[in-house]
C-alpha positions as CSV (number, residue, x, y, z in Angstrom):
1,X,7.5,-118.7,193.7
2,X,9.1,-117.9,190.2
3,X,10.5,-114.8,190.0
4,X,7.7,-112.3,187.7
5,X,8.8,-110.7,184.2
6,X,7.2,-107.1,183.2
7,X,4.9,-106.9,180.7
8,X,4.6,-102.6,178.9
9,X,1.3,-102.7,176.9
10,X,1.2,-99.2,174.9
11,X,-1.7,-98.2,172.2
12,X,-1.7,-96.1,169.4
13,X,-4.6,-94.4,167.5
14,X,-4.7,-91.9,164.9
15,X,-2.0,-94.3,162.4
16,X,-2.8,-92.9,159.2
17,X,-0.5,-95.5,157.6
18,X,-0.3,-98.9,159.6
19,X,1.5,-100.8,156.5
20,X,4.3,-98.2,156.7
21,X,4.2,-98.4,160.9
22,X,4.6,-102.2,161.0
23,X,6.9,-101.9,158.2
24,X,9.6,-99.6,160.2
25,X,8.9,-101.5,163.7
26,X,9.6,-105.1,162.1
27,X,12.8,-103.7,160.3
28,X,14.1,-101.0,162.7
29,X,12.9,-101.6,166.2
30,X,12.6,-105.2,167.0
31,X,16.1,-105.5,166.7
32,X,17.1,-102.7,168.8
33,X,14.6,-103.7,171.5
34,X,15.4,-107.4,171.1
35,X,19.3,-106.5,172.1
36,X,18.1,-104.6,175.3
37,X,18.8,-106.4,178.3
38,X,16.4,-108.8,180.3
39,X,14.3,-108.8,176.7
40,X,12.1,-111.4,176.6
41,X,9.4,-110.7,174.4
42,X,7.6,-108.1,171.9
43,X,4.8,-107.9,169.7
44,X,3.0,-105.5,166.9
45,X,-0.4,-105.5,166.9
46,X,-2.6,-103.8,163.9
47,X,-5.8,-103.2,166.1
48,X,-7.5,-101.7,163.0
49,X,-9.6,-98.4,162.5
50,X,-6.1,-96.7,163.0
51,X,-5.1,-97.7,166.3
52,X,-2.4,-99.7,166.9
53,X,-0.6,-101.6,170.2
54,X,2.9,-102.9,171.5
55,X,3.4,-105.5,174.2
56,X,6.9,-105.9,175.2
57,X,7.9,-108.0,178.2
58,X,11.2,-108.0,180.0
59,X,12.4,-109.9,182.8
60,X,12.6,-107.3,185.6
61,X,11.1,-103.7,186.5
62,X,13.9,-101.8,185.7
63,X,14.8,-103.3,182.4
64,X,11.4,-102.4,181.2
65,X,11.3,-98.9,182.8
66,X,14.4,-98.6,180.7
67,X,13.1,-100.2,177.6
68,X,9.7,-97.9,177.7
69,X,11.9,-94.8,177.7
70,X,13.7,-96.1,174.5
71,X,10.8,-97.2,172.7
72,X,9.5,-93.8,173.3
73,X,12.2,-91.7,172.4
74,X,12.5,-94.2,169.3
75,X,8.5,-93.4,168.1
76,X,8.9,-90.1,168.1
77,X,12.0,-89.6,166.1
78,X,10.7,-92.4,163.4
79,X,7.1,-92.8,163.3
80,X,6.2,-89.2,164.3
81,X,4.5,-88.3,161.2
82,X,2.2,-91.5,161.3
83,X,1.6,-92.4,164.6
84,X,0.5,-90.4,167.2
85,X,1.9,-90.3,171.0
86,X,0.9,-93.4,172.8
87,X,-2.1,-92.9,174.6
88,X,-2.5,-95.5,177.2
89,X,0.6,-97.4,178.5
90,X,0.1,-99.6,181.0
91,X,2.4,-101.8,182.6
92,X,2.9,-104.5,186.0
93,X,3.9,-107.4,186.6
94,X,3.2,-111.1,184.5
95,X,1.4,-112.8,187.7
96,X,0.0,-116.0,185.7
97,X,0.8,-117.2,182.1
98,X,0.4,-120.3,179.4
99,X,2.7,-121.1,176.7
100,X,2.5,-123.8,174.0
């Protein structure tokens, strides 16, 4: 059996300014959580009427356990005045997938 990656899903709501959001996340943050180890994947997503969501994946647990507390830490310092704190993150293991 292949060994599972981690997938950390957190949402957003209350973004009073999602241009601005996405705008700091694609220029400040996917490069530092691209260089985190066992980084695999991440993704921005503009849910509209003010929420907002991240997916990351990483290849094991602990990477991601790592990478959550970075990415929340990184929020709060930079997107504090237009995002709220996250208020559902979930998280497990990538049990089935498809890629083109």
């Amino acid at each position: 059996m292949k060994k599972n990656m981690f997938v950390s899903a957190r949402r957003y709501e209350g973004v009073t300014d999602p241009d601005e959001a996405a705008r700091k996340v694609d220029e400040l943050f996917v490069p530092l959580i691209s260089s985190l180890p066992g980084f695999v994947e991440y993704y921005w997503i503009d849910l509209g009427g003010g929420a907002m969501m991240s997916i990351t994946v990483f290849k094991t647990l602990s990477e991601a356990i790592a990478a959550n507390e970075k990415s929340r830490i990184w929020v709060k310092q930079h997107l504090g005045a237009i995002l709220s704190a996250s208020v559902r993150t979930e998280a497990g293991p990538i049990v089935a997938y498809s890629r083109k």
